[in-house]
N, C-alpha and C positions, 0 to 999 in steps of 0.2 A: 744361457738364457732360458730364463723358462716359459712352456709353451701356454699361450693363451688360449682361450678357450669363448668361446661366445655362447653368454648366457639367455636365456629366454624365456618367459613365461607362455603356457597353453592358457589359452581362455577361461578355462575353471581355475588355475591359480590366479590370475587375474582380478575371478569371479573371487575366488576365496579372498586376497587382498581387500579389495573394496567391502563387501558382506562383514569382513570382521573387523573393518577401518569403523564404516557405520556405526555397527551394534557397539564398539569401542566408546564410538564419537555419545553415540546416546545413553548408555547406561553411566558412561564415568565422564567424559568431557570430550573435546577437540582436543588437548594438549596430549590425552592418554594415547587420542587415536594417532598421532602425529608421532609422538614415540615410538609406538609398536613400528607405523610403516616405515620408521627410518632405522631403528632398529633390523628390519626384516629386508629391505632395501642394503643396509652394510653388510648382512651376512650371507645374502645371496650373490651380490657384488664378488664375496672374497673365493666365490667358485670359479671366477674366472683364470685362476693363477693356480687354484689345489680343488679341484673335481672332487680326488678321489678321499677328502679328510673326511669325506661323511662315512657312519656306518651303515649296515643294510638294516632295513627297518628289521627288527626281533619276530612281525608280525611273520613275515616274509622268509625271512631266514627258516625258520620251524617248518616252513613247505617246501625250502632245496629253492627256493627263488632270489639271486642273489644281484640280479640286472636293475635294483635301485636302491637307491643312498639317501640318507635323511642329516638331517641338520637339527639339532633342537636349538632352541631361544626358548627354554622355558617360558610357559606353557607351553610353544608354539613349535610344532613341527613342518619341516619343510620338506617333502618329499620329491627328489629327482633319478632322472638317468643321464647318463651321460653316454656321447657318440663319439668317434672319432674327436672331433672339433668343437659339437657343441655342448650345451647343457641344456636342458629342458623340465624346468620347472614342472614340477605336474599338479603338487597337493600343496596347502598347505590349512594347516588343521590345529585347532587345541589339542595337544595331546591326553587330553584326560576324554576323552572322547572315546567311545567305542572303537579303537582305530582298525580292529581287524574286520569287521563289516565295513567302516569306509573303507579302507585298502581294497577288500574285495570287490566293492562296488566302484570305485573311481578308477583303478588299474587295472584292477587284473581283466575283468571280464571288457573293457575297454581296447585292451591290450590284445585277446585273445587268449590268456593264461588259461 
């Protein structure tokens, strides 16, 4: 049996959910915004069962930091770590986005790195 895992979002992925449901909802429609969340909804869901299928973001890697795992949904990156038992959402982001200054600014120095 495989072991489950409980998943969880921090306030800023939350934050990020809703911010790019919004800006979704208003530049293109409700239906576009509604696909992304359930889109990003099924793929974060699928970490309850496999944690570790993400890889370590490349940002991160290149500094010997390898304690978080990302998901993509093109554009969309979904940044996590995982515990014993749970998962904890942290980021989630366009990834055409500067992502090694958000990385640095959302985890790391959050983090203490």
């Amino acid at each position: 049996m495989t072991k489950r895992y409980t998943v969880r979002l921090s306030r800023s992925a939350e934050r990020d959910l809703a911010d790019i449901a919004g800006y979704l909802s208003q530049a293109a429609s409700f239906t576009v915004a509604a696909a992304f969340l359930d889109t990003m909804l099924e793929r974060i869901a699928e970490l309850e069962q496999f944690p570790e299928r993400g890889a370590v973001p490349r940002e991160l890697e290149a500094l010997g930091i390898t304690g978080f795992r990302q998901l993509s949904a093109k554009p969309w990156r979904v940044i996590y770590r995982t515990s014993e038992t749970t998962v904890t959402i942290l980021l989630i982001a366009d990834g055409r986005r500067d992502m090694q200054a958000l990385l640095e600014r959302r985890l790391l120095r959050s983090n203490g790195l």
